[in-house]
N, C-alpha and C positions, 0 to 999 in steps of 0.2 A: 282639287289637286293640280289640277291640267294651269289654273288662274297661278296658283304657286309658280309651277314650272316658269311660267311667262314672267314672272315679278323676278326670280330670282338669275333670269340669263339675261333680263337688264341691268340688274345689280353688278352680278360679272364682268357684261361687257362693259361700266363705267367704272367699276372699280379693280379694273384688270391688273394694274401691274400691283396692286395693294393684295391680292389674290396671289399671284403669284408671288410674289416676295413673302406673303407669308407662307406659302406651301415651299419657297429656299429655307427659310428657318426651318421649317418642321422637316427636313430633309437634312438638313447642319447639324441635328439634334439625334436626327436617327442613326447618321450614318454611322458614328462613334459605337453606337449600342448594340444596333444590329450586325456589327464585325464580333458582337461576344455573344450572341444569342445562342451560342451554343455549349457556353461554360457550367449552363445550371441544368441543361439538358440530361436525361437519363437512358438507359437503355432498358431500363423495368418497367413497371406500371400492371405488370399480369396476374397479379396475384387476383383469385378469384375470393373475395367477399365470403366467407361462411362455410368454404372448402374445407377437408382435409390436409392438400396442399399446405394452404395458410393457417390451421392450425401447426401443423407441423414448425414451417416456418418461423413461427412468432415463439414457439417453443425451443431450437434450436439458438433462436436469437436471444432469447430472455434465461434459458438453464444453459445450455450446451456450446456458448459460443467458441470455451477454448479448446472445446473436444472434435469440433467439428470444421470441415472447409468448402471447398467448392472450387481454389483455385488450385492447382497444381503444376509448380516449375518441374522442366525437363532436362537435364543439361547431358547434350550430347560430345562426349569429346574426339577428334581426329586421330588415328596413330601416333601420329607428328608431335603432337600435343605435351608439350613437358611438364612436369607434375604442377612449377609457378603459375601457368596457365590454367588449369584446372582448380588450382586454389583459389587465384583471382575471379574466375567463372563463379565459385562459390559464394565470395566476398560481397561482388557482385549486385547478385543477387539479395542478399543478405542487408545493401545498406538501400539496394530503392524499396523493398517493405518494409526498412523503420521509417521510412515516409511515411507511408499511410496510416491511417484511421486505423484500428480494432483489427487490425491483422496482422501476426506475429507468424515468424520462423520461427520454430522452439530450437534451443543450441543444438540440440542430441539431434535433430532431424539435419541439419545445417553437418555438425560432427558426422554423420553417415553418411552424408552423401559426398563429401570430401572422401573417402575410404574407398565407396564404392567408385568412384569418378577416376578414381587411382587404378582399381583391380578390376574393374569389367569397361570402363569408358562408357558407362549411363548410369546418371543418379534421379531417381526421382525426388523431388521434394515439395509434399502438401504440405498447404500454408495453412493455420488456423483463423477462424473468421470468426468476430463477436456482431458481423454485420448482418442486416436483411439481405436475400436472395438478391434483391432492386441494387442493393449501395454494392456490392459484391461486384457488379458488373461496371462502374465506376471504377471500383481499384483497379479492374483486369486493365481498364481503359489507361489508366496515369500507369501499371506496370508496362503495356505496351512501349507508351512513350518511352521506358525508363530503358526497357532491358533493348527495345528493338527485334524483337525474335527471328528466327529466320535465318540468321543476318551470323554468319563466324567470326568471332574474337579471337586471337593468337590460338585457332585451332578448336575453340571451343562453341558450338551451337547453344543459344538456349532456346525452349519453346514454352511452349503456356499453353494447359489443358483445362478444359472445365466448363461448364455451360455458362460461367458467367463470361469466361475469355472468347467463348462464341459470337456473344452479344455485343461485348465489346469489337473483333475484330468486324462483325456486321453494321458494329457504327462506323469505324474507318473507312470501312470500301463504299459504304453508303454515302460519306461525305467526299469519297473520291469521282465518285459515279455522279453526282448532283453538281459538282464541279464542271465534267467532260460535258454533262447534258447542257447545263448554262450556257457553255462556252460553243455548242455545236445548234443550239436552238436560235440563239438570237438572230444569227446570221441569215438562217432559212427564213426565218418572219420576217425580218428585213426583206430581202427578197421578194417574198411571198406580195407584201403590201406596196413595194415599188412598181412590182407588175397590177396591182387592183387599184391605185391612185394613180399613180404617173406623174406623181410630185414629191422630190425628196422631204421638202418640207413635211409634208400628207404623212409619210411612212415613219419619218421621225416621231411626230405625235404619240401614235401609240405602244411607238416601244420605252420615248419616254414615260407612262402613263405605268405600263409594265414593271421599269426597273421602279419606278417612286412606290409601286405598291408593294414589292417585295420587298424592297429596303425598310418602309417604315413597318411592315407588316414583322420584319427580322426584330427591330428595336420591342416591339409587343409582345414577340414570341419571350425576349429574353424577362422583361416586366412580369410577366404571366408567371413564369420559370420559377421567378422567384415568391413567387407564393404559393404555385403547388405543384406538383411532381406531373412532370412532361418530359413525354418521350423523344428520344434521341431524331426519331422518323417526321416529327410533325415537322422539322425545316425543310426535307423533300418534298411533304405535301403542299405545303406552303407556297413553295419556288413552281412545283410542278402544276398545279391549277391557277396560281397567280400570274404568272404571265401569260397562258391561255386566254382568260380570265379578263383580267386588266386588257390588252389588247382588241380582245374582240367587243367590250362594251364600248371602249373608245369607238373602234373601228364602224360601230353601228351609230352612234352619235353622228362622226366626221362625215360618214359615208350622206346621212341625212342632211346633214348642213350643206353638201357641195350640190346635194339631187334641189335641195330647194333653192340656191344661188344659180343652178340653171335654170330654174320654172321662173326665174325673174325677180324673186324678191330680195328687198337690201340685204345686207351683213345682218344689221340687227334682228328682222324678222325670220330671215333664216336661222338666226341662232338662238330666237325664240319657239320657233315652232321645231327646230331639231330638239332641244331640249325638252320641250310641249309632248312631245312624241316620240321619238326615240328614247329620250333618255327619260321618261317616264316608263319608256319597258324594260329599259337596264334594272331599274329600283326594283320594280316588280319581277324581271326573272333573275336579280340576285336575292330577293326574298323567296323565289323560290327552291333556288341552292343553296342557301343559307337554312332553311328548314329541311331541305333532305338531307345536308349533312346533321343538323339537329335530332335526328333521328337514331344517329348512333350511340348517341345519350341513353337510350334507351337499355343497353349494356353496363355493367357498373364491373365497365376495362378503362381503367385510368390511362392506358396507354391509347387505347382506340378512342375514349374522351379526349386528349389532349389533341391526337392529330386530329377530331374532326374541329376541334376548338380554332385549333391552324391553319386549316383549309377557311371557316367561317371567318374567320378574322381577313383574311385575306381579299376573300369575296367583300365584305364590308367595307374595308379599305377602297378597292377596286372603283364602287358604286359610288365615294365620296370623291375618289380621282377622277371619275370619267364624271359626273357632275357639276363639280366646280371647275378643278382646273382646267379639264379642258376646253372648258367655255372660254376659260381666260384666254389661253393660251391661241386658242383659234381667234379673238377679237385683235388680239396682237399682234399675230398673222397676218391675218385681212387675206385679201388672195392670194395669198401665197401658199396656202394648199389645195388650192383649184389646181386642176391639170394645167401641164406648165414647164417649162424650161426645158432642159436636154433630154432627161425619161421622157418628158412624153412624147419628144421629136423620135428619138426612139425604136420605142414601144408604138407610135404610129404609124414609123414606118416598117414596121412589124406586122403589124396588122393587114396595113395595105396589101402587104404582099402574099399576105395568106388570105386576105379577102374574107377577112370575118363578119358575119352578116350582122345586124346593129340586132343588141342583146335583148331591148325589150319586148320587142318585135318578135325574138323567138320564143322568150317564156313566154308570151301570150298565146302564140299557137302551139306551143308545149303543154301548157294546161289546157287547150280545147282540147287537143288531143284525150287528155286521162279523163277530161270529162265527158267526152263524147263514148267510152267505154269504160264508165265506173266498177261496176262488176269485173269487168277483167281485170281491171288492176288491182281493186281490192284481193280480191281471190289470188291472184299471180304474186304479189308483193310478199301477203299472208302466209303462200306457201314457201316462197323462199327462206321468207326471214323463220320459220316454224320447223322448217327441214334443217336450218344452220343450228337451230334451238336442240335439237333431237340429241346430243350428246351430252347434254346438260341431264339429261335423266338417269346419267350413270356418274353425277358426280362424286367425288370424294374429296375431303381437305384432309391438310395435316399442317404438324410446325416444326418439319426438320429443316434446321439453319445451315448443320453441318455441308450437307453436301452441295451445296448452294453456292459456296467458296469453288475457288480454282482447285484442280487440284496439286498446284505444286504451293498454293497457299500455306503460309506457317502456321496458320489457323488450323486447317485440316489437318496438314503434316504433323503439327503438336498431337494435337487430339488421338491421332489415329495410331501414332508411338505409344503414347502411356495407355492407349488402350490393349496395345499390345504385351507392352509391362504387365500390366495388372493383371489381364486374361480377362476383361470383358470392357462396360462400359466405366466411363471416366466420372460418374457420378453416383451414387449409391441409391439403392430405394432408404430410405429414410423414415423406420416405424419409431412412433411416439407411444410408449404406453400410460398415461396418467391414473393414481391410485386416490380416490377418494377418501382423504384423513390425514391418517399419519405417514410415514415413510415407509416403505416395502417392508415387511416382518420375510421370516425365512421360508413360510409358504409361498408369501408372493412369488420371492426369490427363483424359487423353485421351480414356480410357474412360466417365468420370465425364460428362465433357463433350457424349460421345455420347449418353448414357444420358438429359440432361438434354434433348438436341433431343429426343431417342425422346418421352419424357415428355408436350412440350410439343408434340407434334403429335396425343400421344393425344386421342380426341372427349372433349369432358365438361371440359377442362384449359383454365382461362382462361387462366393465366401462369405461368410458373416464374422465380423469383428464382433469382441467382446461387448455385451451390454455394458453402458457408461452410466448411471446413477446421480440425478442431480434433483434432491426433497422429494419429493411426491413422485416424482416423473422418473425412465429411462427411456433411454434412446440404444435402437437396434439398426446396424446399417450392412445390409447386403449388397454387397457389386453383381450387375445379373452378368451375365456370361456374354450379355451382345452388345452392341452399343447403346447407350443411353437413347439414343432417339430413333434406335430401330422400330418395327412393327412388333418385335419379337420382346423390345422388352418394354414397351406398351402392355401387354397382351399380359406379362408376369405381373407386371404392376395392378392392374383389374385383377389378377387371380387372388394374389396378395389379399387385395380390400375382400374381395365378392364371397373369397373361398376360404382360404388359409385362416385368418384373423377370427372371423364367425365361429370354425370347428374349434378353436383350440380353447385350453380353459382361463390362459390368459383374459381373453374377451368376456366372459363372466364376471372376473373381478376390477377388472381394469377399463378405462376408456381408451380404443385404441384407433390410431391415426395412423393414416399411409401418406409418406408425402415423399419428397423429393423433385431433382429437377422435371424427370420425367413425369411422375404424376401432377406436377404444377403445368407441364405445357399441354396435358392429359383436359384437366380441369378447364383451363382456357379456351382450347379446344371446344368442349362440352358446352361451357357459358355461352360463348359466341353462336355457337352455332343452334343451341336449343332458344336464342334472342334473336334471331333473324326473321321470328313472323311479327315480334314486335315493332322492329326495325320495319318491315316492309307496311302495313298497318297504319303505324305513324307518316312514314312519308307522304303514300296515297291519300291518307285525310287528309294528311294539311294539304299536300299540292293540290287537289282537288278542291279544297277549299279556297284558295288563293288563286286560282285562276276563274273560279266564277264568282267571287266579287269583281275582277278584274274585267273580263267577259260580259257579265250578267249573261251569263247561261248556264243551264243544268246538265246538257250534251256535251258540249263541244271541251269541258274540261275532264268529261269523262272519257271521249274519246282520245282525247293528249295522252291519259293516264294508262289507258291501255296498249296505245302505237306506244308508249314510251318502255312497256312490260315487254312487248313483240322486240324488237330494238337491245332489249338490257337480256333478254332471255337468248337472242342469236349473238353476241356476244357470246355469253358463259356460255355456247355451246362452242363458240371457236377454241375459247379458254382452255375446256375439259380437252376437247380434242388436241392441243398443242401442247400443254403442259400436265396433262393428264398420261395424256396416251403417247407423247412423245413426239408426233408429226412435227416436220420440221426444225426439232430440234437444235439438228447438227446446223443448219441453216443460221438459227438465231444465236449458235455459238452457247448453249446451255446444256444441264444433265436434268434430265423428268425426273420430278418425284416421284411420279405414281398418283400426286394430289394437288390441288388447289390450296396454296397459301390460307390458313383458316382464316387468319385476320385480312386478307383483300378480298372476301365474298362481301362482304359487308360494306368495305371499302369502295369498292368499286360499285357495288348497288348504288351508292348515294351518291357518292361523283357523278356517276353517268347521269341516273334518274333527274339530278340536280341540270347537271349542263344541259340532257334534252330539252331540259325547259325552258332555258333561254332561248335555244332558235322556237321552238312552240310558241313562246309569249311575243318575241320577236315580228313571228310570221303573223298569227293571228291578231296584233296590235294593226300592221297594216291593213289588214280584212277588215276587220270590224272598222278602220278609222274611213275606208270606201263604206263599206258600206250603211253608215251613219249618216252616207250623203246622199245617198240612191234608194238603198234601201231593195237592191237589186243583189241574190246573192249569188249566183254565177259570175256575176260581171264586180262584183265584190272580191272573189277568189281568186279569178281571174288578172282582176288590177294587181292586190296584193300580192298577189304569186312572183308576178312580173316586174315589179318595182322590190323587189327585197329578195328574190333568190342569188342574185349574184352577192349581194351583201351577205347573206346566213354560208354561201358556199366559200367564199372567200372566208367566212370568220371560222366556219369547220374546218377548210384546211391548213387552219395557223392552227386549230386548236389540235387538230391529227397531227400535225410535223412536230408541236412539241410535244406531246404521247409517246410519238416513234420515236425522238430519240433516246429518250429514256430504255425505249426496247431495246435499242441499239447499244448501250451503253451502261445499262444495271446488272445486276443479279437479278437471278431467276426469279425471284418477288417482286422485283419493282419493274422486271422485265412484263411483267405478270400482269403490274397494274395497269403499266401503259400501253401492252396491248388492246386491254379491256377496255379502257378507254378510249384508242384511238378505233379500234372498230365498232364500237356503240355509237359514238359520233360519228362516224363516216357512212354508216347504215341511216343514220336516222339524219341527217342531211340532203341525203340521197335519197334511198327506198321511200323512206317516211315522209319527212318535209316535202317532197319533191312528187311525190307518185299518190301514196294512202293518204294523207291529208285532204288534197285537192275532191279525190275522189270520193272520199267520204263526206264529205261538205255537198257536194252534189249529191250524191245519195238524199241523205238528212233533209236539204233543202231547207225550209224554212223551219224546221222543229232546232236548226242549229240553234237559234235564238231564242228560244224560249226559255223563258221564266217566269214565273207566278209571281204578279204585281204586287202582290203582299209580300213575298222574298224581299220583291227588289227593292220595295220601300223600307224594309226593316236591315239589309246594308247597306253597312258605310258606301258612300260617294265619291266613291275614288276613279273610277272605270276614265275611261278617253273621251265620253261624250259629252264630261266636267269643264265648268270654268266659260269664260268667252270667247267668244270667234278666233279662230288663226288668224293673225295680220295677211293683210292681202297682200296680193307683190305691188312690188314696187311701180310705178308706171313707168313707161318708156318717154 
C-alpha cells in the first residue's frame, strides 16, 4: 500500500497540471448540478416499513385520497379588509393548488370560505390529497413559494397548517440556517489555518480542497436524488461534515509535507513520504467514517439512509481531494506554502513577544508528564468524562418540529390558529378498518358505527367525522383535543391501538389500523430508537476491525473503541442536560423540548464515533511509524505525540468552529447536532488524544502490540510497515 502511495505522488507531482485541469472540468461540470441538488430533494423518507402508520398511509393513498388531506389553508382577514380583497385571498389560493399534483380545492370548500371570510374574517380551508404523507410535504413546499404565508395582501394573511406544511417550513429555515453557517464558517477556518501555517498560500489549500468537495459532493447528491428518495437534510449533512472533513485531511497531508521540507528532504520526497503516511491515514480514517456512518443502514429510514448516504459521499469525495489534488496542487506550489511572506512576519512577531516556548519541545515534556503518572490520569480523565456522561441516563427523544420554529414563525403561527379553529390538533388520528371479502354488509355497518361512538367518547378525542366507505375498506378520523405533536396526543394515539380497537367488536371482524401524522412520527420514533443497538454493534466491529488491520494490534483498536464510547457518552450527557433539561437555553437562543431530536441520537453516534477516528488513526499512525524504527514504546508515544498534536489540535479546532456555528445559527436540532459534535471532538482531542491515550499506551506497554502471527499473516498487507524505504532527505 505504502509502495502505491509513493508511485502515485510521483505521478502527481509530473503530471500536475494534467491533475489539476482535470479536477477544473470535474468542477465546470458540477458546479451547474450542484446549484439544483436540491430540486428532487424530499422532506419525507419516515415512513416505517410494515407499521400501521404505513399501512394506514398507503390506504389513504390508494381508497381515500379525495376524502382526505393533511394540508390546510388559513385565511385571516383585517378589519380594513374590503370584501374584493377577501375574494382575491380566496382566488388566490384557489389558482396556486390547480398547480399541483393530486390536490384539489373542492368549489363548495373554496364557496365557504368566501362566506365565512365575509361574516367572521377566518376561513379555513382543507385541501384534499390523492398523495403519500412524503409528496404531501413537497406540495406544502411549492404552496409556500406560491402563497408566501405570514406575509398580508390588501388586508388579507394567509397561513398554512398541517404536518406536512411543518416539514416543509423546516426545509426552508433549514436551507436558510446552512446558508448563515457557510457564510459564518469559512471565515473562522481561514483564520484558524493562517494562524497554524503562516502562509496564505498554506491556508488557501485547504479551504480550496473544502469548497471542491462540497460542490461536487452537491452535483451527487442531486444524481442520487434522482433515483431514489432523499431527504431534504442530507445537504446540511453534507456541507456540515464536508468542510470539517475536507479540510482537516488536507490539513494533515500539507501539515506533513512542510514537517518533512524542514527535516531536509526535496519537494518530491517530501511529497512522497507525506503521501506514504499521512495520507495513507486520511484513506484509512475516512474508511473509518465512512463505515460508522454505514452503520445507519442498519434502520430501514429512507431519510436517515439518505443523509447518512451524504455524509459518506462526501467523506469519499474528501479522501480522493486530499489524495490527488492536493499533491498536485502542492507540487505547483513549490514553496510557497512553507512559512512565508507577510503572515508569518506577522504571526512572528507575535510570538516573539509573548515568548512562546518552541512546541515540540513542550509536547515531549507534556507526554513525560501523563506518563510518568498513568493511573492518575487514566482515572482523573475517566472520571470527568463519566461524570459529564451521568445525564445521559435520564435520556429521552421525541420529534416535535413544531415548537422548534420561532415563535412569531408563520409556520407556528399557522398551525397554532387552526388549531384553535378546530379545538385540538391540526391532524387527525387516522383508523383504517379493512373487511376480508366483500363490501361492509349492514352488520359490519353497524359495527363501524359503534366503533365510531366507542371512539368519540374516548378522553383526548375532540370529534369524529363521518366514516367514509371506499370497497372493502373505511376510514374513521378523530381530532384529539391537543396538539398533534403533544405528549398528550401521543399517549391517545397508544390508547387508541393498545386499548380501544382490541375491546371493541369492530376488531373481531375487521383488520384494524391506527395511523396518522402522529402515530407515523410515533412509529419513527419506535424504529429508530429500538435500531440503536444495531447501529452501535455494527459500528464497533467494523471500526474495531479496521484499525487492527491497520495497527496489526488486538488492544490498541480496542482501546480507541472504548476512549471513543467515554468521549460520545459525555457528549450526550452535555446533550440531555442542555436540550433536555433546558440549561442554557436562553443563552443559545432556543425553546427545550423536554427531549433529544429522535433522529440525531443516531446521527450523531456515527459522526462523532466516525470523526474520533480520524485524529485516533491520525495519532496512532505516527506511533506506530516511530516505533517501527526503535521499537522503543515510550519513546514511540512520546515522538508521535509530539510531532502530530499540534496538527490533530489545529485540525479539532476547525472541525469545533464549524459545529458551533451551526449551534449558533440553526434550529434546535441541528443546534442539537452541532453541539454534539463540537464537544465530542473537543473532549476527545483534548481529554482523550492528549491525556488517556498516552497514558494508556504506557500502562499496556508492550501488549500494545500484540498480535498472534497467524492473525497477522492471514490479513491483508496494508498497515504502514508496507512497501520500501521512505526517500532519504535530500543532502546538503
Amino acid at each position: 500500500m505504502r509502495d502505491f502511495m509513493v508511485q502515485l505522488a510521483g505521478f502527481l507531482g509530473r503530471r500536475r497540471r494534467w491533475v489539476v485541469a482535470a479536477w477544473l472540468v470535474v468542477l465546470a461540470l458540477a458546479l451547474p448540478i450542484a446549484s439544483h441538488q436540491t430540486d428532487h430533494l424530499t422532506g419525507g423518507g419516515f415512513d416505517v416499513p410494515g407499521s400501521e402508520s404505513k399501512a394506514v398511509s398507503d390506504s389513504l393513498k390508494n381508497d381515500f385520497g379525495s376524502k382526505t388531506g393533511g394540508i390546510t389553508v388559513l385565511l385571516q382577514a383585517e378589519p380594513g379588509a374590503d370584501q374584493t380583497a377577501r375574494t382575491a385571498a380566496v382566488d388566490r389560493v384557489r389558482r396556486a393548488v390547480a398547480k399541483l399534483d393530486e390536490v384539489t380545492l373542492p368549489p363548495v370548500t373554496a364557496h365557504r370560505a368566501e362566506l365565512a371570510l365575509g361574516r367572521q374574517g377566518t376561513a379555513l380551508l382543507p385541501l384534499h390529497s390523492e398523495q403519500s404523507s412524503d409528496r404531501q410535504i413537497d406540495s406544502a413546499a411549492t404552496l409556500r413559494e406560491e402563497l408566501d404565508p405570514g406575509t398580508a395582501t390588501a388586508g388579507v394573511t394567509i397561513y398554512l397548517a398541517g404536518q406536512p406544511t411543518i416539514w416543509a417550513g423546516m426545509q426552508e429555515l433549514s436551507k436558510s440556517d446552512l446558508a448563515k453557517a457557510e457564510g459564518g464558517g469559512f471565515p473562522i477556518v481561514a483564520i484558524i489555518l493562517l494562524v497554524v501555517f503562516g502562509s496564505l498560500a498554506a491556508a488557501a489549500l485547504p479551504l480550496v480542497l473544502g469548497f471542491v468537495s462540497v460542490i461536487v459532493t452537491g452535483a451527487l447528491i442531486y444524481l442520487v436524488s434522482m433515483q431514489m428518495e432523499t431527504s431534504v437534510f442530507v445537504t446540511n449533512m453534507a456541507s456540515m461534515i464536508g468542510i470539517g472533513v475536507a479540510i482537516d485531511y488536507s490539513l494533515f497531508i500539507l501539515a506533513r509535507y512542510r514537517e518533512e521540507r524542514a527535516s531536509g528532504r526535496d519537494p518530491q520526497a517530501a511529497r512522497a513520504q507525506a503521501l506514504s503516511t499521512s495520507g495513507l491515514a486520511v484513506a484509512f480514517s475516512g474508511l473509518a467514517v465512512i463505515v460508522s456512518l454505514a452503520g445507519l443502514w442498519m434502520v430501514d429510514n429512507q431519510a436517515l439512509r439518505s443523509m447518512a448516504l451524504g455524509a459518506m459521499t462526501v467523506v469519499a469525495v474528501s479522501i480522493l481531494t486530499a489524495a490527488t489534488l492536493l499533491p498536485a496542487l502542492i507540487a505547483m506550489l513549490g514553496d510557497r506554502v512553507l512559512p512565508g511572506g507577510v503572515v508569518a512576519k506577522v504571526l512572528g512577531a507575535f510570538r516573539r513577544r509573548g515568548q512562546r516556548p518552541d512546541r515540540e519541545a513542550f509536547w515531549v515534556r507534556w507526554t513525560a508528564r501523563v506518563m510518568a503518572h498513568p493511573w492518575r490520569a487514566v482515572i482523573g480523565v475517566s472520571a470527568v468524562l463519566l461524570t459529564l456522561a451521568i445525564p445521559l441516563l435520564s435520556i429521552q427523544t421525541g420529534t416535535e418540529a413544531l415548537a422548534q420554529f420561532p415563535k412569531d414563525s408563520d409556520v407556528r403561527v399557522g398551525n397554532e390558529l387552526v388549531s384553535k379553529q378546530l379545538g385540538g390538533g391540526t391532524d387527525p388520528v387516522q383508523i383504517v378498518a379493512s373487511f376480508d371479502g366483500s363490501r361492509p354488509g349492514r352488520a359490519d355497518r353497524a359495527a363501524v358505527a359503534s366503533f365510531v361512538r366507542t371512539v368519540g367518547a374516548t378522553p383526548g378525542v375532540s370529534s369524529v367525522a363521518p366514516p367514509a366507505y371506499a370497497g372493502n375498506d373505511v376510514l374513521i378520523q378523530a381530532t384529539p383535543s391537543t396538539p398533534s405533536e403533544s405528549d398528550a396526543t401521543v399517549a391517545l394515539v397508544s390508547r387508541i391501538s393498545s386499548e380501544v380497537v382490541p375491546n371493541t367488536g369492530l376488531s373481531r371482524i375487521a383488520a384494524v389500523d391506527v395511523g396518522g401524522e402522529t402515530a407515523r412520527s410515533q412509529d419513527a420514533r419506535d424504529q429508530i430508537s429500538g435500531s440503536m443497538w444495531k447501529i452501535v454493534l455494527f459500528v464497533l466491529t467494523l471500526s474495531y476491525l479496521v484499525l487492527m488491520v491497520m495497527l496489526r494490534s488486538l488492544l490498541l483498536p480496542l482501546k480507541a473503541v472504548l476512549m471513543n464510547l467515554l468521549s460520545i457518552g459525555a457528549a450526550f450527557g452535555v446533550l440531555v442536560a442542555v436540550f433536555q433539561w433546558g440549561w442554557f437555553s436562553n443563552l443559545l437562543g432556543f425553546e427545550s423540548q423536554g427531549a433529544l431530536d429522535t433522529i440525531n441520537v443516531p446521527l450523531i453516534f456515527a459522526i462523532v464515533f466516525g470523526l474520533s477516528m480520524d485524529y485516533e488513526v491520525f495519532l496512532m499512525s505516527r506511533i506506530r511509524e516511530r516505533y517501527l524504527e526503535h521499537g522503543d514504546n515510550e519513546r514511540a508515544v512520546a515522538e508521535g505525540l509530539s510531532t502530530s498534536a499540534r496538527t490533530i489540535s489545529s485540525a479539532a479546532l476547525i472541525m469545533t468552529a464549524v459545529f458551533s456555528v451551526f449551534v449558533l445559527t440553526g434550529v434546535p436540532s441541528i443546534k442539537e447536532l452541532g453541539l454534539g459534535c463540537a464537544v465530542a471532538i473537543a473532549l476527545d482531542a483534548t481529554l482523550v488524544r492528549l491525556i488517556l491515550v498516552p497514558a494508556a499506551m504506557k500502562l499496556l506497554g508492550a501488549w500494545n502490540w500484540w498480535m498472534p502471527s497467524w492473525l497477522d499473516r492471514a490479513l491483508p498487507d496494508l498497515s504502514f510497515e508496507s512497501g520500501s524505504p521512505a526517500p532519504e532527505p535530500a543532502e546538503a
